[in-house]
BAMAR-897794 format. One line per field, with one value per residue (C-alpha): chain; x, y, z; residue in one letter. Coordinates in Angstrom, 3 decimals, always signed. Layout:
// residues N
ch c(A,...)
east c(X,...)
north c(Y,...)
up c(Z,...)
aa c(a,...)
This chain:
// residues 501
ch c(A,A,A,A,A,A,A,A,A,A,A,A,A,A,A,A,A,A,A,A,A,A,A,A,A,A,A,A,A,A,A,A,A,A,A,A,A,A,A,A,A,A,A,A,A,A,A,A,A,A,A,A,A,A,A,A,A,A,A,A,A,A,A,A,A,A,A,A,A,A,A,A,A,A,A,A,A,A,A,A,A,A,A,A,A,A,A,A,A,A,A,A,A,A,A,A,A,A,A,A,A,A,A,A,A,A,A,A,A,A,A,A,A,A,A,A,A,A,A,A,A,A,A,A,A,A,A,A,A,A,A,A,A,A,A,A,A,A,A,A,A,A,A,A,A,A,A,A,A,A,A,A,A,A,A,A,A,A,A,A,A,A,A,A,A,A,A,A,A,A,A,A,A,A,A,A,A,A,A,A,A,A,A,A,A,A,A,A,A,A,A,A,A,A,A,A,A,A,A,A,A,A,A,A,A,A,A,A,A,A,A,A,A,A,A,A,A,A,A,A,A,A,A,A,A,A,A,A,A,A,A,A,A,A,A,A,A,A,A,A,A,A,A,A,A,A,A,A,A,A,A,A,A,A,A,A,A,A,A,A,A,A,A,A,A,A,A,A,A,A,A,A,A,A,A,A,A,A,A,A,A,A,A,A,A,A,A,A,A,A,A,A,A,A,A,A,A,A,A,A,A,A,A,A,A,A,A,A,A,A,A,A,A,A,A,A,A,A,A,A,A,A,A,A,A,A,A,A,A,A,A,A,A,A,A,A,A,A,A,A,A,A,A,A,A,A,A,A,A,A,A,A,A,A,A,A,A,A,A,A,A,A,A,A,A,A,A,A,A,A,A,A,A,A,A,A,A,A,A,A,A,A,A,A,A,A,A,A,A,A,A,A,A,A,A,A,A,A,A,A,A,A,A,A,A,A,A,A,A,A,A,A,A,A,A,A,A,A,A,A,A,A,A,A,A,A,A,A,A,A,A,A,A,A,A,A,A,A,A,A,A,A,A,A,A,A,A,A,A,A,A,A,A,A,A,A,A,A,A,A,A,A,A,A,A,A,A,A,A,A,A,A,A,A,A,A,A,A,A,A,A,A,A,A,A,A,A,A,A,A,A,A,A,A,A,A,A,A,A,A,A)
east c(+41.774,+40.027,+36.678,+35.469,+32.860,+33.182,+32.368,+29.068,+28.650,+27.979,+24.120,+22.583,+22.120,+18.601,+16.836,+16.929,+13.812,+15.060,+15.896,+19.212,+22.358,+23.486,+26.657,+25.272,+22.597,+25.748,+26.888,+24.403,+24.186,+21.159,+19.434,+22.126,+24.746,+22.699,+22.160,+25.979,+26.980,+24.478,+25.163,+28.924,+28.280,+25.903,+28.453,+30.843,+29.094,+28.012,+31.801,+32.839,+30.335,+31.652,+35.063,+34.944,+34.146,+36.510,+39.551,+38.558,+38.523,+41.387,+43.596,+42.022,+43.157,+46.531,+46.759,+45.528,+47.241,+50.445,+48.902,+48.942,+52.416,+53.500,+51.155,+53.284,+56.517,+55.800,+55.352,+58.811,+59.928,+58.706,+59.597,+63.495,+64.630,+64.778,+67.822,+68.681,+67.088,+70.495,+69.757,+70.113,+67.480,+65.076,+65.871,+65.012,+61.680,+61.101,+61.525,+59.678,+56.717,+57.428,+57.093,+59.858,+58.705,+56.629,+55.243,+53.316,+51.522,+50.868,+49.357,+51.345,+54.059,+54.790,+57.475,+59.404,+59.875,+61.915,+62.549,+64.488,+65.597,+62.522,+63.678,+60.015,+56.623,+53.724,+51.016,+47.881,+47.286,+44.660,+42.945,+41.640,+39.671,+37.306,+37.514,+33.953,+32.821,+32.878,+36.198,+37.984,+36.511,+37.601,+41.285,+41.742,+41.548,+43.405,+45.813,+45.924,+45.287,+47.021,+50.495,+53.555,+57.268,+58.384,+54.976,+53.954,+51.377,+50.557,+48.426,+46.724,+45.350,+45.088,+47.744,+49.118,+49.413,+47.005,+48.386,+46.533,+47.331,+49.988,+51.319,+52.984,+54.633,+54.826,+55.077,+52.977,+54.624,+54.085,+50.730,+49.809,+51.963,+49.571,+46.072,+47.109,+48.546,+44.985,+42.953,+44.376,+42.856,+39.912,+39.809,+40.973,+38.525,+35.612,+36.190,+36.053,+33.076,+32.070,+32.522,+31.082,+27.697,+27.597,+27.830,+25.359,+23.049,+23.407,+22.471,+19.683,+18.407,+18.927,+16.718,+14.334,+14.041,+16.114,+15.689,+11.513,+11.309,+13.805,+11.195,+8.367,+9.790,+10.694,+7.450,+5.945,+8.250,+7.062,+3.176,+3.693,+5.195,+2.329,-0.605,-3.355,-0.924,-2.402,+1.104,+2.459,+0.636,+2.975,+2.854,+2.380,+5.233,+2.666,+4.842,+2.793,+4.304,+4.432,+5.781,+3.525,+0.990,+2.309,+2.114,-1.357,-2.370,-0.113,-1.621,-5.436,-4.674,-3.063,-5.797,-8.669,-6.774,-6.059,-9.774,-10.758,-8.788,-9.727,-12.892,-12.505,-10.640,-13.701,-16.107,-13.836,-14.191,-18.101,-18.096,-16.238,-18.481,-22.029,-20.583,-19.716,-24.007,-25.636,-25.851,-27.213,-29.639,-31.001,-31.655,-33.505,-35.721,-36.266,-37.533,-39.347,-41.191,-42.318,-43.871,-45.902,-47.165,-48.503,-50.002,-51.526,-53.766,-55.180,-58.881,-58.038,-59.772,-57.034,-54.287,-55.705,-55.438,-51.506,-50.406,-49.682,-48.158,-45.996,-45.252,-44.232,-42.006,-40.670,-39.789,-38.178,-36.127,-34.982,-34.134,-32.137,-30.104,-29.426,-28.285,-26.772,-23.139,-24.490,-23.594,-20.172,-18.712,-20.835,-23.608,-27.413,-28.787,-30.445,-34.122,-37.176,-39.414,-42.954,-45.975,-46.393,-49.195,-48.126,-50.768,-50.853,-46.814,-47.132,-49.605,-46.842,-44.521,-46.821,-47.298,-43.495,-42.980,-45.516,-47.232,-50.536,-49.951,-51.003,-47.673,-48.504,-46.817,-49.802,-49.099,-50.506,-50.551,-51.687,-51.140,-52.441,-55.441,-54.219,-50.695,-48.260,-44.755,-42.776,-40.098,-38.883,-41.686,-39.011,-36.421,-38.835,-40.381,-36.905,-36.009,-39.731,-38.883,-34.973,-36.722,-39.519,-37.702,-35.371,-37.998,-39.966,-36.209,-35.768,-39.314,-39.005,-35.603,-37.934,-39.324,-42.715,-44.775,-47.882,-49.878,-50.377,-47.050,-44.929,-46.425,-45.014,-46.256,-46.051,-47.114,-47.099,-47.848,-46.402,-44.929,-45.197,-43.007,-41.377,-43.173,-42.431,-42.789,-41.495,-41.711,-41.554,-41.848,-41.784,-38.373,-35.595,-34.615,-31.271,-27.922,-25.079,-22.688,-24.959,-25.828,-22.020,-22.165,-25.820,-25.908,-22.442,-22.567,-21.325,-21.047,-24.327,-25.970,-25.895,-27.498,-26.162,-25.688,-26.731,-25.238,-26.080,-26.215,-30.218,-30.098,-26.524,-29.106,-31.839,-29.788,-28.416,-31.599,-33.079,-30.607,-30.290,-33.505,-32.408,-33.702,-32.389,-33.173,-32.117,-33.064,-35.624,-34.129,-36.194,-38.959,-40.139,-38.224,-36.548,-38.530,-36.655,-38.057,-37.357,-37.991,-38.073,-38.409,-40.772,-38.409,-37.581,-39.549,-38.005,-39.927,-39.151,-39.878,-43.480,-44.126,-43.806,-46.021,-48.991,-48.295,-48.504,-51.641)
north c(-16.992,-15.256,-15.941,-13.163,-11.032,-7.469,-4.603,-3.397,+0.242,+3.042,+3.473,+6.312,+9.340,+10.098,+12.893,+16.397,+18.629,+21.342,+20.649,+19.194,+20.699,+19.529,+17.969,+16.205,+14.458,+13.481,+11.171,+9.047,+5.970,+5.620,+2.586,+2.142,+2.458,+0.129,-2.437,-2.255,-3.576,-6.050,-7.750,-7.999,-9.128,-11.826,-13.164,-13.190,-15.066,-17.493,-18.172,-18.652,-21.475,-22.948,-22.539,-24.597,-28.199,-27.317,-26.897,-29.909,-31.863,-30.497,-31.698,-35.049,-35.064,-33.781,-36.846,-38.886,-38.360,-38.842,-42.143,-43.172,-42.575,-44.323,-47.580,-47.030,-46.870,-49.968,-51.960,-51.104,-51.571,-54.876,-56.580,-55.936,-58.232,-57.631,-55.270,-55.103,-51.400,-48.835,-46.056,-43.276,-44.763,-45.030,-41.669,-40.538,-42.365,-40.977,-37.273,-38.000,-38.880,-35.742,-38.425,-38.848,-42.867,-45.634,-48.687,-51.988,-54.368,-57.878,-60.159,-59.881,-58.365,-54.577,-54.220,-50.639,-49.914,-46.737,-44.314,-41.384,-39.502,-38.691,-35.866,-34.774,-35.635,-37.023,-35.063,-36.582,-39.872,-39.838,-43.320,-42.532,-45.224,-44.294,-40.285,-38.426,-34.852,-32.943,-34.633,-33.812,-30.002,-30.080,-31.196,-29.139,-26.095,-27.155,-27.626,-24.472,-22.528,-24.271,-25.607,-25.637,-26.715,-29.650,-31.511,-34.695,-36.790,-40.299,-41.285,-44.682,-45.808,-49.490,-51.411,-53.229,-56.882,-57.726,-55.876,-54.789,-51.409,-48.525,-45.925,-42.701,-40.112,-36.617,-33.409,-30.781,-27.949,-28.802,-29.509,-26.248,-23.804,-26.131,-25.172,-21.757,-21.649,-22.886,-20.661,-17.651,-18.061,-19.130,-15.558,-13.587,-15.788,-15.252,-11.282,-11.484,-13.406,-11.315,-7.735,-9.261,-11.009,-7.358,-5.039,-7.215,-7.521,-3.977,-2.322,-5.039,-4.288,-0.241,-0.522,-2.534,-1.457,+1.528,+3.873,+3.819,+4.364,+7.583,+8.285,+8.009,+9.055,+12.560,+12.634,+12.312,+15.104,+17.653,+16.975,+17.645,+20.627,+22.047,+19.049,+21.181,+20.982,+18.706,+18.598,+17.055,+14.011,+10.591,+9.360,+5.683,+3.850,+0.787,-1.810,-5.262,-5.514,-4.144,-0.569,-0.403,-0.824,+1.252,+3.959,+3.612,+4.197,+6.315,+8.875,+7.857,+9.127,+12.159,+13.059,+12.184,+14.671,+17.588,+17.049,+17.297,+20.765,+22.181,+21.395,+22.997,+26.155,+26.589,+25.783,+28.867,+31.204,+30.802,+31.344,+34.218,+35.372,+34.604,+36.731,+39.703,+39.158,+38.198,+41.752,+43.517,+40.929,+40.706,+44.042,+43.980,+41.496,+43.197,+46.163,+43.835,+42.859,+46.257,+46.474,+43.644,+44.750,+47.356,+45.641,+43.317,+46.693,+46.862,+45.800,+43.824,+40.153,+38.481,+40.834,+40.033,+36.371,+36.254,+38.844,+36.396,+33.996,+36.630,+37.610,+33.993,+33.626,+36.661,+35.647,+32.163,+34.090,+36.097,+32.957,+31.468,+34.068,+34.307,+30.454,+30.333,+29.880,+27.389,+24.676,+23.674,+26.336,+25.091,+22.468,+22.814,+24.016,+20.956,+20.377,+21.669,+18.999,+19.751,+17.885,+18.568,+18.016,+16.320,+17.382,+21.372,+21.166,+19.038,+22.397,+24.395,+23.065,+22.647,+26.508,+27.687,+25.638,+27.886,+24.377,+26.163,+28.791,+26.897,+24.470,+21.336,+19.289,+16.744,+16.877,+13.922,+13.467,+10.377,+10.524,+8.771,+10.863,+12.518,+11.580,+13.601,+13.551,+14.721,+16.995,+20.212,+22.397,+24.727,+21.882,+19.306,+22.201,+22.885,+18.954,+18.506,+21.610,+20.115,+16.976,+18.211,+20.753,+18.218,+16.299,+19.252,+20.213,+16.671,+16.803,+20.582,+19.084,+17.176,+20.277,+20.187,+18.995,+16.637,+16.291,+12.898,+12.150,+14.418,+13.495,+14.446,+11.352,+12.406,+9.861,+9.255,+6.446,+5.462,+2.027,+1.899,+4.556,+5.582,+7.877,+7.142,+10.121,+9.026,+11.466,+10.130,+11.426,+10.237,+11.884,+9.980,+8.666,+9.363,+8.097,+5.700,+8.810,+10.609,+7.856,+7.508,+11.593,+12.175,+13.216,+15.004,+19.142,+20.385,+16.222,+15.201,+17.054,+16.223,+18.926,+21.880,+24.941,+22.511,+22.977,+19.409,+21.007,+20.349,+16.764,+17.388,+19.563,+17.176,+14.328,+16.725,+17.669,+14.547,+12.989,+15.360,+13.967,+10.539,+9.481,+8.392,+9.155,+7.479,+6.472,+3.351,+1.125,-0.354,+2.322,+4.777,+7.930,+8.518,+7.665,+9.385,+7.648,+9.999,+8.214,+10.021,+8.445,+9.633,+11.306,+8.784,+9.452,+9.186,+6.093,+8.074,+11.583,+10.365,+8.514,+11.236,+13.519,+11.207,+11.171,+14.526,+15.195)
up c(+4.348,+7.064,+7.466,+9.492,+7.426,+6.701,+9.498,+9.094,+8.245,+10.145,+10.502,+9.393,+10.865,+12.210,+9.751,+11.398,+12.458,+9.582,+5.938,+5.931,+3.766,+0.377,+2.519,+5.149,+2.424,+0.298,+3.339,+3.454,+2.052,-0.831,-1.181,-4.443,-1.921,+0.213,-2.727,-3.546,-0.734,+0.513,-2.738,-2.355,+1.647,-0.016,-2.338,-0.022,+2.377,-0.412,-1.395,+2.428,+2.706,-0.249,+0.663,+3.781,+1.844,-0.694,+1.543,+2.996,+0.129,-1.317,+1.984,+1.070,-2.339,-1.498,+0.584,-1.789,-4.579,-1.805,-0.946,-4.607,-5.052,-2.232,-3.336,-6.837,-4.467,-2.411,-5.784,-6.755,-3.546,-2.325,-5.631,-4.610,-2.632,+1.468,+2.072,-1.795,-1.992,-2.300,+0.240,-2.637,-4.158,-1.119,-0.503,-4.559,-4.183,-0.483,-2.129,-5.052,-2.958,-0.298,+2.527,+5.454,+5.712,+3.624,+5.558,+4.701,+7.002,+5.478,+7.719,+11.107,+9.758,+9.146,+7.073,+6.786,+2.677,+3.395,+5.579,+6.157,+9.127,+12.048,+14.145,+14.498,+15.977,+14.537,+15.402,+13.787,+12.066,+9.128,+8.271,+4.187,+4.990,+7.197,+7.364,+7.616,+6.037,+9.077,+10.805,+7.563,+7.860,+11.672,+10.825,+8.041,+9.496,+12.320,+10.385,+8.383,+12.265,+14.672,+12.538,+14.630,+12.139,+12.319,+12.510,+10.638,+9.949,+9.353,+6.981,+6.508,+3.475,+1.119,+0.370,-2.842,-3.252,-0.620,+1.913,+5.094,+4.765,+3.824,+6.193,+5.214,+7.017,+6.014,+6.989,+7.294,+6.306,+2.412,+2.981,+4.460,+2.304,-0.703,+1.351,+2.042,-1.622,-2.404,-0.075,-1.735,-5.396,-4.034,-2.179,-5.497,-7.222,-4.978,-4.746,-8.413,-8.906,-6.502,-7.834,-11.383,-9.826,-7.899,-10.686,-12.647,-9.801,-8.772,-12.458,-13.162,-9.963,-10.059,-13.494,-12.588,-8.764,-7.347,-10.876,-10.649,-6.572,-7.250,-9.761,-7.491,-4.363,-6.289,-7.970,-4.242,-3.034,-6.070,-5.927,-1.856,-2.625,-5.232,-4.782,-7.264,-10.133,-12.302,-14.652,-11.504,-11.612,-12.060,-15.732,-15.880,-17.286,-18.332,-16.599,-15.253,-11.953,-8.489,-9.488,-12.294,-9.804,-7.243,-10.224,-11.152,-7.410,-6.659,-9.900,-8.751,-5.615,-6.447,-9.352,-6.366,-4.223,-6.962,-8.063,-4.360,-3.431,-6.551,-5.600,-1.785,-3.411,-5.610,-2.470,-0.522,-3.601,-3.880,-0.178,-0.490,-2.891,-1.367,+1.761,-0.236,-1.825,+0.770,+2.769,+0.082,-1.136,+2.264,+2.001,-1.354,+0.113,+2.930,+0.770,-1.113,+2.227,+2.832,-0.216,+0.894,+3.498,+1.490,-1.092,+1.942,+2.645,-0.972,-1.063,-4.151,-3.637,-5.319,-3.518,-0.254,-1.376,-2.780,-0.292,+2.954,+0.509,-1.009,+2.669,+3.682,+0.276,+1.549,+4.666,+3.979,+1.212,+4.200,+6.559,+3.411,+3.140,+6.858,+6.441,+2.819,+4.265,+6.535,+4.013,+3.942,+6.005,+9.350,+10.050,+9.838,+13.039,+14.395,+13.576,+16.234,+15.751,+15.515,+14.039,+10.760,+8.829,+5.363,+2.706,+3.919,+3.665,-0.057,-1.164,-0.150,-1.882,-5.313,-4.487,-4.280,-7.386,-9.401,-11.004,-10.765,-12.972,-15.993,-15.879,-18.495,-15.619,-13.596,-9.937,-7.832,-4.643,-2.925,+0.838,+3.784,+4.879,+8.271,+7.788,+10.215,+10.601,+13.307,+11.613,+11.534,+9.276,+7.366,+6.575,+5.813,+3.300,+1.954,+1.631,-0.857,-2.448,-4.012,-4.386,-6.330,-8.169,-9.770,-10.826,-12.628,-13.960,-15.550,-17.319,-18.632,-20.047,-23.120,-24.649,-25.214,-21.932,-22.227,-18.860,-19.577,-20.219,-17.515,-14.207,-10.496,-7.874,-4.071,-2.113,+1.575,+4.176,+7.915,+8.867,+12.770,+13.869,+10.223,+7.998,+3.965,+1.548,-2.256,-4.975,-7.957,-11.941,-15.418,-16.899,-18.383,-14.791,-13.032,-15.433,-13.823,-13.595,-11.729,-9.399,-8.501,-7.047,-6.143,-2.938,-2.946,-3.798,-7.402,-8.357,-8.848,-11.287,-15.176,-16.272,-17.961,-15.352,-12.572,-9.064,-7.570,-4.500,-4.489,-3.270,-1.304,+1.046,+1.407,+2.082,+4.696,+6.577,+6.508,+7.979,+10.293,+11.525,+11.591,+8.180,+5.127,+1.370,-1.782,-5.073,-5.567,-8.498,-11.032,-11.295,-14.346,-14.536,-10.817,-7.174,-4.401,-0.991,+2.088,+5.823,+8.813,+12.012,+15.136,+17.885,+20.636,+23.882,+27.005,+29.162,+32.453,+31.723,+30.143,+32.848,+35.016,+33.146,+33.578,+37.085,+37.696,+35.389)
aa c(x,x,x,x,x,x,x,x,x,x,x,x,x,x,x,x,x,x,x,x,x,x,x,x,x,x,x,x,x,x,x,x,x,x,x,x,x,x,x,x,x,x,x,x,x,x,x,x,x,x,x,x,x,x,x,x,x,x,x,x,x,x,x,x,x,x,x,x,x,x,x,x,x,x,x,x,x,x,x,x,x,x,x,x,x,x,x,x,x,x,x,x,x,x,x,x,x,x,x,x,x,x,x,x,x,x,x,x,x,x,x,x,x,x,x,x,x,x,x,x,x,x,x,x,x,x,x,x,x,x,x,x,x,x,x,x,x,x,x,x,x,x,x,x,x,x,x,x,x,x,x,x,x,x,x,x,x,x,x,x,x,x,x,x,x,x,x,x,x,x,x,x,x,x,x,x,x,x,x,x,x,x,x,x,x,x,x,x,x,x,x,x,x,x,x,x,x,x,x,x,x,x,x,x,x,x,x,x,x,x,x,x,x,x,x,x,x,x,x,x,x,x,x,x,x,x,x,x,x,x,x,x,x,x,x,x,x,x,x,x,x,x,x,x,x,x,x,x,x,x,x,x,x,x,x,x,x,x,x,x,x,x,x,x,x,x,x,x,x,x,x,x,x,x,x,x,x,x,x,x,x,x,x,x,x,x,x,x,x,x,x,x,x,x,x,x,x,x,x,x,x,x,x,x,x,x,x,x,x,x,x,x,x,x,x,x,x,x,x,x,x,x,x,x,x,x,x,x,x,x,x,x,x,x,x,x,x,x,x,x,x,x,x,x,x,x,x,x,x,x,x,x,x,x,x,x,x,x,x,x,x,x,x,x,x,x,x,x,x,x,x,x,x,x,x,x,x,x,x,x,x,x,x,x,x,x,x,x,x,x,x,x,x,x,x,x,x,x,x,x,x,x,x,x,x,x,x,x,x,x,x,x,x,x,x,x,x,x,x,x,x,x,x,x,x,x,x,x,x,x,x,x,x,x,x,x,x,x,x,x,x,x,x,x,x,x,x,x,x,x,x,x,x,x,x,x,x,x,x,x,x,x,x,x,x,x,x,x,x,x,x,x,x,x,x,x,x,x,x,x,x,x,x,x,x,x,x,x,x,x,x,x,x,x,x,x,x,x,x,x,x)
């Protein structure tokens, strides 16, 4: 039986720069294919190593068993008397064992039972006495390899009646056609085992394994192809192990990544959009502005009183417009700093909100007196203005308003080189689904016709100016807290301004 193992197959081709034909992809081999034949190369291998031993210990049996008829020979044989033995007879029990001689030592003397013609050599001699595991692998192969006609072998084992030992001589040629006689059912054998433990292996293993990655791997080629189909989206088959999880992340991923260019497609159509507006609502407000300017020349108390504010509405309406694609499609332009003064900028922003007009909302403001922050003016404005607005939002959500009830907080304070400006109210607070999307646009809003994009734009600017904002836990209603740092000051520079003045 030859033990080499089978050639392994040709590897696969390396996949082309185009999309290959329906030909070429029907010559290579699938990871069935694959699993097919790894399984059959396992087997094989498995019944190779088991092969070895067993020829080994089926030359030792062979032997054996020869070795037992010969001790049941030299019975009959030594109870004759010395020279008594008729040669037809020593010949019958010669053939009967398959040996060519039989020999007994007893004490000094080595006595020749029978024996029949020797026009051979003896090649090996075989003590059963004393033969190891790996000398018996050794020689039986040799023998099956390396057998020449005409050889024999002498084999040693016990002898009867308190012999020393018995010697046999036999030839090799019976002993070999028996191993290679042998050698061949274990080969049909094995291949058989082996085709049944592959087709068993290969299905249980094809439903369990090779079936669901097909599944998967064509799912993964489908959602590529279309990834804001929804329909397209693995089912989950519910199973416990590694494919069922490979499922349920696979389908989170591709629902995170529908939801998120559905999301960017809807972003590009409201850009779209807000271009195709934005010309022509500039130029209502810059009518609008122009009637301004003439009501700013009425002698009207009251006129002369709303008109600059009406102007500076006006004119930030204007600069929105000029920036409303700014979001999303490019960054904010980065902040000029200035020092602002925080409680003009806070009467602003009560202003633009319209809370004096009679609102049954209590604004409070509670800042440091003198407080300054050095921010940009407009974005700053714009940041307390989203902030504040949500707030007033969240209270007009309860119907009926009660100034003792629905409260807006501002408060503001500096730690070192950090100023601290919280607004607070006393609405229902911010919920848990809310929290999880609050400072991302069109996520983080919970109320109906809500944009979210309110806080997405504050978070923005204020970052932009090396701050932070976020929601305080544990408070009444919702505290946003919005730091802004002082602008770093170059050592080197300063110094060299007070050395010049």
């Amino acid at each position: 039986m030859s033990t080499k193992p089978p050639s392994e197959p040709p590897s696969e081709p390396l996949a082309p720069t185009t999309p290959p034909s329906h030909g070429v992809e029907s010559l290579r081999l699938g990871l069935s294919g694959k699993l097919l034949f790894l399984t059959i190369l396992f087997v094989m291998v498995a019944e190779i190593l088991i092969y070895v031993p067993s020829i080994a210990n089926f030359r030792l049996n062979w032997l054996n068993d020869r070795l037992a008829a010969a001790h049941t020979a030299a019975l009959v044989l030594d109870a004759a008397p010395s020279g008594m033995v008729p040669e037809t007879l020593a010949q019958q029990v010669l053939e009967s064992i398959g040996a060519r001689a039989v020999a007994m030592k007893m004490g000094t003397q080595r006595r020749m039972l029978a024996v029949s013609k020797l026009p051979f050599n003896v090649e090996a001699e075989i003590d059963m006495r004393t033969v190891t595991w790996w000398r018996a692998v050794y020689n039986a192969f040799g023998l099956l390899l390396y057998d020449e006609p005409g050889d024999a072998i002498r084999v040693v084992g016990p002898a009867p009646m308190g012999g020393e030992f018995l010697e046999v001589v036999l030839e090799e040629a019976p002993l070999r056609a028996a191993m290679l006689k042998f050698s061949v059912n274990i080969l049909l054998l094995s291949l058989a085992i082996s085709a049944i433990t592959a087709m068993l292996v290969f299905f249980a293993l094809h439903y369990l394994l090779v079936r669901p990655m097909g599944a998967i791997t064509a799912n993964m080629i489908a959602f590529r192809a279309d990834p804001e189909n929804r329909s397209l989206i693995i089912p989950e088959s519910g199973r416990q192990d590694e494919i069922g999880t490979a499922e349920v992340e696979l389908a989170a991923m591709q629902r995170e990544l529908a939801s998120m260019l559905q999301q960017k497609s809807r972003l590009a159509a409201l850009g779209l959009a807000v271009s195709k507006i934005n010309h022509d609502l500039r130029n209502l407000l810059a009518s609008a502005q122009l009637f301004s300017d003439q009501l700013s020349n009425l002698p009207d108390p009251k006129v002369q009183r709303f008109a600059p504010k009406l102007m500076r509405a006006l004119e930030r309406a204007i600069d929105f417009c000029q920036s409303t694609l700014s979001y999303g499609a490019a960054q904010e332009a980065p902040p000029e700093r200035k020092t602002v003064e925080v409680e003009p900028l806070i009467e602003e922003v009560h202003e633009a909100l319209g809370l004096t007009l009679d609102v049954p909302i209590r604004w409070i403001v509670a800042v440091e007196r003198g407080l300054t922050v050095e921010a940009d003016h407009d974005q700053l404005f714009r940041v307390l203005v989203n902030v504040t607005r949500n707030a007033m939002q969240a209270l007009e959500a309860r119907g009926a308003k009660d100034p003792a009830r629905d409260q807006i907080r501002i408060t503001g304070r500096r730690e070192g080189s950090v100023a601290v400006i919280e607004v607070s109210d006393t609405g229902p607070g911010v919920s848990e689904r809310a929290q999880a999307h609050m400072f991302q646009a069109f996520q983080g809003s919970t109320r109906s016709g809500g944009t979210g994009l309110g806080l997405a734009i504050a978070a923005e600017l204020v970052r932009a100016h090396g701050g932070d904002i976020h929601l305080v836990p544990g408070t009444i209603g919702a505290t946003f807290s919005i730091t802004i740092p002082d602008r770093a000051v170059d050592l080197n520079s300063r110094r060299g301004e007070r050395a010049r003045a």
